[in-house]
C-alpha positions in Angstrom: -95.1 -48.7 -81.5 -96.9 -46.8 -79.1 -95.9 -42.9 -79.0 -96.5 -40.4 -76.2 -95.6 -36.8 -77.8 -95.2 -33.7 -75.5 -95.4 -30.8 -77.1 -97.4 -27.6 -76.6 -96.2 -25.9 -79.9 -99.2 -27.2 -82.7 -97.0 -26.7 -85.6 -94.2 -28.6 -84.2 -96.3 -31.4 -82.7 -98.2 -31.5 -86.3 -94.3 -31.9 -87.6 -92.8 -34.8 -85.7 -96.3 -36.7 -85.3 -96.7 -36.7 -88.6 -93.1 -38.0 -89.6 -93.4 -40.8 -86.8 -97.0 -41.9 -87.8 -96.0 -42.3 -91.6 -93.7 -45.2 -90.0 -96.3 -47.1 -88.6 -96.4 -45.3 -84.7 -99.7 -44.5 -83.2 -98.7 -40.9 -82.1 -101.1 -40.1 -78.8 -100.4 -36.0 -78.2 -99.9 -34.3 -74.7 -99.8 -30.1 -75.0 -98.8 -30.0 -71.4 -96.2 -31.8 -68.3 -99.1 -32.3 -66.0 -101.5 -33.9 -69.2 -98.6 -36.0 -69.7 -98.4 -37.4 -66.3 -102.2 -37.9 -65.9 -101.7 -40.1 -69.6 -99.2 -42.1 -68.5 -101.0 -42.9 -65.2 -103.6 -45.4 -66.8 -101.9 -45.6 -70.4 -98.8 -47.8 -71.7 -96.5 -46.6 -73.7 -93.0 -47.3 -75.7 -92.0 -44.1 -76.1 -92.2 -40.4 -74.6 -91.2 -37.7 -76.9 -90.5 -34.4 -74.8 -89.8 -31.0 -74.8 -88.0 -29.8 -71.9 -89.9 -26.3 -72.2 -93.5 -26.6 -71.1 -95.9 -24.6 -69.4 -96.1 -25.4 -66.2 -94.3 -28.9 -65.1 -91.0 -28.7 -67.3 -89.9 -31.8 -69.7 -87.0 -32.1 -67.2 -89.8 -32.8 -64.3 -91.7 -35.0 -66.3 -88.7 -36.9 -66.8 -88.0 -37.4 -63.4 -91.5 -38.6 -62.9 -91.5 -40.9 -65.1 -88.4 -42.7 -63.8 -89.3 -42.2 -60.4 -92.6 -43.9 -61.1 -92.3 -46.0 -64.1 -88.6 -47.7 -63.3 -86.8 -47.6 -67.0 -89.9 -48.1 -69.2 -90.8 -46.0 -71.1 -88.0 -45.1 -73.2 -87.8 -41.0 -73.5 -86.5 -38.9 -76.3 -85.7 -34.9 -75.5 -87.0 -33.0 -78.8 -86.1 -29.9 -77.8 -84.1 -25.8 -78.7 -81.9 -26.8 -75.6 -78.3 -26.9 -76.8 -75.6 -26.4 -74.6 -74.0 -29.5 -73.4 -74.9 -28.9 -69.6 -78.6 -29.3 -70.8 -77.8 -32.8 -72.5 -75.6 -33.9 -70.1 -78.2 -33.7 -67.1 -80.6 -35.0 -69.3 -79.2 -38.2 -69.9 -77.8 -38.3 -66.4 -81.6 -38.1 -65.1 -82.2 -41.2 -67.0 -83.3 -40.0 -70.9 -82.2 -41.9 -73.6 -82.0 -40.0 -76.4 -81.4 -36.0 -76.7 -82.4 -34.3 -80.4 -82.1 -30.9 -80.5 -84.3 -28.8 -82.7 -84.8 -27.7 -85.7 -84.6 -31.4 -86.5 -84.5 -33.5 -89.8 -87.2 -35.6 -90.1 -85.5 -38.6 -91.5 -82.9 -38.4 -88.7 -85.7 -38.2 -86.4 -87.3 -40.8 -87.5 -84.2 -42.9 -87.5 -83.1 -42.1 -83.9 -86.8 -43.0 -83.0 -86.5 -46.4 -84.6 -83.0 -47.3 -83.4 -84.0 -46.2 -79.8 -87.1 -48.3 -80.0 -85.2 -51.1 -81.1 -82.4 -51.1 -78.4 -85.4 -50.9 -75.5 -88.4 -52.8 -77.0 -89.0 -55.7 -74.4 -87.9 -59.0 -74.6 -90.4 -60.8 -76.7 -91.1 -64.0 -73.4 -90.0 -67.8 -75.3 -92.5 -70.4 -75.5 -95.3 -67.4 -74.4 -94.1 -68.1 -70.9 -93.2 -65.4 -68.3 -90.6 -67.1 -65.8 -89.2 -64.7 -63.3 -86.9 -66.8 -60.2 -89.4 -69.8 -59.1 -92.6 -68.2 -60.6 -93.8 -69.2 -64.1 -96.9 -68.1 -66.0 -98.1 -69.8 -69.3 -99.8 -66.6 -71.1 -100.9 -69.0 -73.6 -102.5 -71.8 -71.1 -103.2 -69.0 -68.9 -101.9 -70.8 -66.1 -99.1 -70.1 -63.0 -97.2 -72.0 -61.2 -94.5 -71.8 -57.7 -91.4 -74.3 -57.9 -93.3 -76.0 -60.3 -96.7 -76.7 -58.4 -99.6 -75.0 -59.7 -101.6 -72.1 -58.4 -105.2 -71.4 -58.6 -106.3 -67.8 -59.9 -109.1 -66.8 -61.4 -109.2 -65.1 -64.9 -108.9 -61.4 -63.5 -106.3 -62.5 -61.2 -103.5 -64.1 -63.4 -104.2 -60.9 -65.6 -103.2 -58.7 -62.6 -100.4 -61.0 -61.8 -99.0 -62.0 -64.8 -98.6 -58.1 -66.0 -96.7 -57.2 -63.0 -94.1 -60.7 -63.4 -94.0 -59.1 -67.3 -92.6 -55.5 -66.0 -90.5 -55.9 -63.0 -89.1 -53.1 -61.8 -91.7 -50.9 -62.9 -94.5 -49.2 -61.5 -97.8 -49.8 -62.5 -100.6 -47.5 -61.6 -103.8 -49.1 -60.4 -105.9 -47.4 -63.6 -103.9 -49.4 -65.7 -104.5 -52.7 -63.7 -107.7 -51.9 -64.1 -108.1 -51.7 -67.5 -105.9 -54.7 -67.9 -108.1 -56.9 -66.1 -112.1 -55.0 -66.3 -111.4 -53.5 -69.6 -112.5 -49.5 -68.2 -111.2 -47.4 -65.1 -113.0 -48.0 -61.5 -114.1 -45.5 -59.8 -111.6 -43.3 -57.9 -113.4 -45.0 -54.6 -113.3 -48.5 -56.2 -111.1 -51.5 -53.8 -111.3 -54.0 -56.1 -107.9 -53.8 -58.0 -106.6 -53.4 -54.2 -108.5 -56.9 -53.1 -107.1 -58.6 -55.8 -103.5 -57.6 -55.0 -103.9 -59.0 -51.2 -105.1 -61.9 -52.4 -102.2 -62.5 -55.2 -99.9 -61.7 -52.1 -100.9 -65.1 -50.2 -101.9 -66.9 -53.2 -98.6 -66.6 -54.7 -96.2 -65.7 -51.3 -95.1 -62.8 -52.7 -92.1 -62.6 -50.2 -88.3 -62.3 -50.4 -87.8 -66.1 -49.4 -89.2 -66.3 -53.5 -87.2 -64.0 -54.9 -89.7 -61.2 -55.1 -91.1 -58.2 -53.0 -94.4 -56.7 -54.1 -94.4 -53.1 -53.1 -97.0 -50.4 -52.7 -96.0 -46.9 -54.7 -98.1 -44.2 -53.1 -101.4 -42.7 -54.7 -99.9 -44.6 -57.8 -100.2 -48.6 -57.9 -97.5 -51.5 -57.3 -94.3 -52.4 -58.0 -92.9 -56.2 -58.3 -89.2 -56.2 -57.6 -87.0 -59.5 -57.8 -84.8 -59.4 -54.8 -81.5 -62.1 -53.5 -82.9 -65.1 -52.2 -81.6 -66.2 -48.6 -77.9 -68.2 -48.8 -78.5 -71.7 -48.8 -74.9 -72.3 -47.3 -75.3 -69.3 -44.5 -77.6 -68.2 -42.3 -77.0 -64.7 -43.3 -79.2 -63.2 -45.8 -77.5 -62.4 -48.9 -79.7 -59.1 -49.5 -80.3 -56.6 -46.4 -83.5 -55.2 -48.5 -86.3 -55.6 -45.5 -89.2 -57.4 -46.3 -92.8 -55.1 -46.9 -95.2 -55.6 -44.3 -97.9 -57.2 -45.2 -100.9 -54.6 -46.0 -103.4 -55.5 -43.4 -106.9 -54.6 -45.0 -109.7 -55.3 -42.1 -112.1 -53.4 -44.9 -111.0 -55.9 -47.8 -114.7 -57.6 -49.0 -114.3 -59.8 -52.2 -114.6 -58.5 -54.8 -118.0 -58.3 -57.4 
């Protein structure tokens, strides 16, 4: 699995990614809140090790950025001299899912980490197929589909659209889109991963009447979110979510 450890301490950080690593983790190493953030913005992980006392940008903040941005993935683990109960409990409250307090046993450690990874590793799709209300992708086919008819995209778009059906909920920042789909980061200027998303918006109706709502997260990326479909029986819709305007781009230009 992959590990995102924050810790400024170089002995301790030498300590747990050590013990994690010699169980098979690829341990990547953040000394700060704010290097943390800027990792996570166009990097994946499964699991954020942190200390709540950081210079600068606290654990605490770092935690609320990451489920204010990310949804419930990543999982996050407090490693941390914290003790009183007060601490833990508003820890877990914010939306952490594990709270070890140092010193720490490595073997515990270790343990906690791969029971914790265990209860929140994704959902492994059946049949290589990502199915989320009427939308279906074949990973392995590499092909989509809407209530069963099929749906044109090119190579870079069903890469786009397929990793956003595989993480509802979450936010996905448009470095890592980019990576996804060019293998590199754009330029900071760059359009392109934002022409491809208005054209997997009308190429795949991304609307409520589906069952989805493809929402922009500012200076971040997108979210895909599954919403209540209209009542068949009823004329009243059965979720009062509104639906997104559609982002009007008179500047979009295909892309290269």
């Amino acid at each position: 699995m992959n590990i995102l450890l924050v810790e400024d301490d170089l002995a301790q950080a030498t300590a747990v990614g050590n013990a994690l690593q010699q169980s098979g983790h690829v341990i990547n190493r953040a000394d700060s809140g704010e290097n943390a953030v800027r990792f996570l913005k166009s990097n994946q992980v499964d699991l954020v090790v942190l200390d709540w006392q950081l210079p600068g940008m606290t654990g605490f903040e770092v935690l609320h950025w990451i489920r204010g941005n990310l949804g419930r993935e990543p999982a996050v683990l407090f490693l941390t001299s914290r003790v009183l109960e007060v601490d833990i409990v508003q820890a877990l409250e914010a939306g952490a899912d594990e709270y070890v307090v140092k010193p720490f046993r490595e073997v515990e450690l270790v343990a906690r980490v791969g029971a914790l990874l265990r209860r929140t590793s994704r959902k492994e799709k059946v049949d290589n197929a990502i199915a989320v209300g009427p939308y279906v992708f074949d990973v392995e086919r590499r092909n989509a589909s809407l209530h069963g008819k099929p749906i044109e995209l090119t190579a870079k778009e069903f890469e786009v659209a397929a990793f956003l059906f595989a993480n509802v909920g979450r936010a996905v920042s448009r470095d890592l889109l980019a990576k996804l789909a060019w293998g590199r980061e754009l330029d900071s200027t760059s359009r392109t991963v934002d022409t491809h998303i208005y054209r997997l918006r009308r190429k795949l109706s991304l609307h409520s009447e589906n069952g989805v709502r493809l929402s922009t997260v500012y200076t971040h990326g997108y979210r895909l979110d599954e919403v209540l479909v209209r009542s068949v029986a009823s004329e009243t819709p059965v979720c009062a979510a509104p639906e997104e305007d559609v982002e009007r781009h008179s500047w979009l230009m295909p892309a290269v």
